[in-house]
N, C-alpha and C positions, 0 to 999 in steps of 0.2 A: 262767471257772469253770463246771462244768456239775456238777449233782446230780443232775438226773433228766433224761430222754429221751421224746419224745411223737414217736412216727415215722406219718406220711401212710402208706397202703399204695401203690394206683396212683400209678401214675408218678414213686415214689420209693424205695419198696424194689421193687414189682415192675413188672414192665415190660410191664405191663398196657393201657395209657388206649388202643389202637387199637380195642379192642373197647368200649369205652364208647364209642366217637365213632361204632359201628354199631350199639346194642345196642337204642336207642329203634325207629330205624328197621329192623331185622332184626324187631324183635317186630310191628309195625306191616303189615311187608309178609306177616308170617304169616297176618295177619288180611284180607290183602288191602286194605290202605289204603297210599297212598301218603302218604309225610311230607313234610315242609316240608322247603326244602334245607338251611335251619341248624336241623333242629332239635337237632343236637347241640352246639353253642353256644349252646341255650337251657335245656339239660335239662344243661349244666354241671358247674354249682354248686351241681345241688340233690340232696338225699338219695334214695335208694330210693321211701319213700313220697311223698317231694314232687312225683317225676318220674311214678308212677303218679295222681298228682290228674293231675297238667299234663295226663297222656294221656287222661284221662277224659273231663274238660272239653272240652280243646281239640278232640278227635276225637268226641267226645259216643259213646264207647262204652258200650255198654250192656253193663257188666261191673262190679263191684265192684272197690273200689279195690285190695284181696286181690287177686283175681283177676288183675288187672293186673298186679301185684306179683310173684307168681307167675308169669305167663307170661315178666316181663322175665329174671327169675331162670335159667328153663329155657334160653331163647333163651342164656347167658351163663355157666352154671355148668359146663356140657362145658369149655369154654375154662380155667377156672379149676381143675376138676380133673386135667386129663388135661394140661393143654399150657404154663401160663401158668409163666414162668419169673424166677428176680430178675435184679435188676439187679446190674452186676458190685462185686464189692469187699463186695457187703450182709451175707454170711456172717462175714464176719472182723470187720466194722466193728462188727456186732452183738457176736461174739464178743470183742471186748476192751473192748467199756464192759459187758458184764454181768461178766467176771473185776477189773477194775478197779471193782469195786463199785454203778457207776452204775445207778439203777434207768431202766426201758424200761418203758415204753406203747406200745399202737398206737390209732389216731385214726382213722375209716374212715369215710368215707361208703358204702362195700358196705356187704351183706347177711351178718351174720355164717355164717350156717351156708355161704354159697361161701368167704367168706376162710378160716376154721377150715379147710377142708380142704386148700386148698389150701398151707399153711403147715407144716401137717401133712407133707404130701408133698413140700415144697422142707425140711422139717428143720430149721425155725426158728420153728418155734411157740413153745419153750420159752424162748426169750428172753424174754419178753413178759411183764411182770407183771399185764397184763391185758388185755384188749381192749377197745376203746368204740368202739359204732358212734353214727353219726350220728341211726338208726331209733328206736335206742333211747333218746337221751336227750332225742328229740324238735325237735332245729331242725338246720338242718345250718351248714359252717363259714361260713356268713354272718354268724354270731355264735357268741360265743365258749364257748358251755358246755360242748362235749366238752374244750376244751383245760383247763379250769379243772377239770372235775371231774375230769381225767387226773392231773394237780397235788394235787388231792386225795388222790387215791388213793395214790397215792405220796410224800403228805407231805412235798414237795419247795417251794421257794422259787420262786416265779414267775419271779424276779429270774435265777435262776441254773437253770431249767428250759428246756431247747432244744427248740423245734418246728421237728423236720422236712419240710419239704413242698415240692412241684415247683410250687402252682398261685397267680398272683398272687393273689386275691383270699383265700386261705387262707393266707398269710403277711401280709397286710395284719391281716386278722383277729385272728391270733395276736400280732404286732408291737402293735397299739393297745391289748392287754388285756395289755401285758407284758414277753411272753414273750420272751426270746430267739432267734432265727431263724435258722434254716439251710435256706438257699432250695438247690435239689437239682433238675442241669437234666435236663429230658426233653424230645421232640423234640414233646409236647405242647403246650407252651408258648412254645414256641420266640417267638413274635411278642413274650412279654412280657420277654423273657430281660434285658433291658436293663435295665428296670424293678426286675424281682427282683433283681439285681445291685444296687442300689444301695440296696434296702430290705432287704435280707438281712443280720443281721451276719458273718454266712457267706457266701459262695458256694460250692459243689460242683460241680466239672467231674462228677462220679462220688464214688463211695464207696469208692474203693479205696486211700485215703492215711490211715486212722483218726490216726496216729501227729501229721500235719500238723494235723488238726481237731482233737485235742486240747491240742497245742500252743498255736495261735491260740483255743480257745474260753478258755484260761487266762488269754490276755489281756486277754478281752474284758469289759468295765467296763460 
């Protein structure tokens, strides 16, 4: 049974996370600094403002964390305006759990003002009974307060509230505090794919079968 919907943005509706895996280090070599070779497997799993500490500290730049924050945005927000596209099946699969009644969130570790627009421009902003970013409710999905207050907001049942998401450690998250899971693959994660398989009460090759996920989420107990 599904009531309400809490959908991941990167690398689950859009098909995004290539520019997150250059986005620390593109702003970094702006500045003329070279980065660590993972540092995109350390700047993860964490929010906007998180990953603007990490760069502060770590590179002891002498810039305010704003400031930081800002430049990572610039380095990233062309991408999102002008070029960043969804993933396939995301239009329709939206489109029939809002006519089928089911209320939609989105859960985002971006920066709202790039996602707003960018949604804007792919014509599914209106889905969305609300947005939550991770910035703003202050932790990102290492723990679980975007998912819950999304639940909130939508006055929907934990039990029967599905969190969409491509990335292992944000369907662990959502999983222990609940939620129902629909793990959603991207060639992101690809190394964990196994794992989320078998911790998902979903899996999704793609999002282009709405008719099959709603069948199977009806079963799911």
């Amino acid at each position: 049974m599904i009531t309400g919907a809490i959908f991941d943005l990167d690398g689950t509706i859009l098909d995004s996370m290539s520019i997150w895996d250059k986005a620390g280090e593109m702003y970094l070599n702006s500045l003329g600094i070279t980065a660590e070779p993972n540092l995109s497997k350390v700047m993860y799993s964490m929010s906007m403002k998180e990953g603007s500490e990490y760069l502060k500290n770590r590179y002891k730049l002498d810039l305010t964390y704003d400031a930081i924050l800002d430049g990572i945005n610039r380095t990233i927000e062309h991408f999102y305006y002008f070029q960043v596209l969804l993933k396939d099946g995301v239009t329709q699969f939206l489109d029939v759990l809002k006519k089928t009644g089911i209320k939609i969130t989105l859960a985002t570790s971006s920066d709202r003002k790039i996602i707003e627009k960018a949604l804007i421009r792919l014509e599914v902003i209106y889905y969305f009974d609300r947005i939550f970013t991770c910035t703003e409710v202050g932790v990102s999905k290492e723990k679980p307060d975007i998912y819950l207050k999304a639940a909130e907001y939508m006055k929907t049942d934990i039990k029967s509230t599905w969190v969409f998401e491509d990335a292992l450690y944000a369907i662990k998250t959502a999983k222990n505090a609940g939620f129902k899971t629909a793990g959603v693959f991207d060639d992101s994660s690809i190394a964990d794919q196994n794992e989320i398989k078998s911790l998902s009460d979903i899996y999704l090759e793609n999002l282009d079968n709405i008719a099959l996920f709603l069948e199977r989420a009806d079963k799911t107990v």
